[in-house]
C-alpha positions, 0 to 999 in steps of 0.5 A: 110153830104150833101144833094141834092143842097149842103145844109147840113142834120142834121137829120139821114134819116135811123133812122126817117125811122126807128121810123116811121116804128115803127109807122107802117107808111111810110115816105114821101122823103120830111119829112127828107126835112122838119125835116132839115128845122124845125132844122135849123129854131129853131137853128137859132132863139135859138142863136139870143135868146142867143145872145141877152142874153148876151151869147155865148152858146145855151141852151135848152130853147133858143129853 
């Protein structure tokens, strides 16, 4: 799913909404922003840290 200037969301907006709701708060249109952020950020790092391990695959403690 694309978000707005092509980049990809790898977060389900509906389903944070949902949690904050639950929260009995209200989310911000920039927490999905930033949530895809953090993701892509720990991912990235996570398979350099795999990479210079020796590996092909990502693992949980990678990230």
């Amino acid at each position: 799913m694309a978000a707005k200037g092509g980049k990809v969301t790898l977060v389900v907006q509906s389903k944070v909404k949902d949690l904050v709701k639950k929260g009995k708060m209200k989310c911000s249109s920039d927490v999905i922003s930033a949530m895809n952020h953090i993701i892509s950020t720990a991912v990235t790092r996570g398979i350099e840290r795999a990479k210079g391990n020796g590996r092909k695959t990502l693992r949980a403690v990678d990230l």
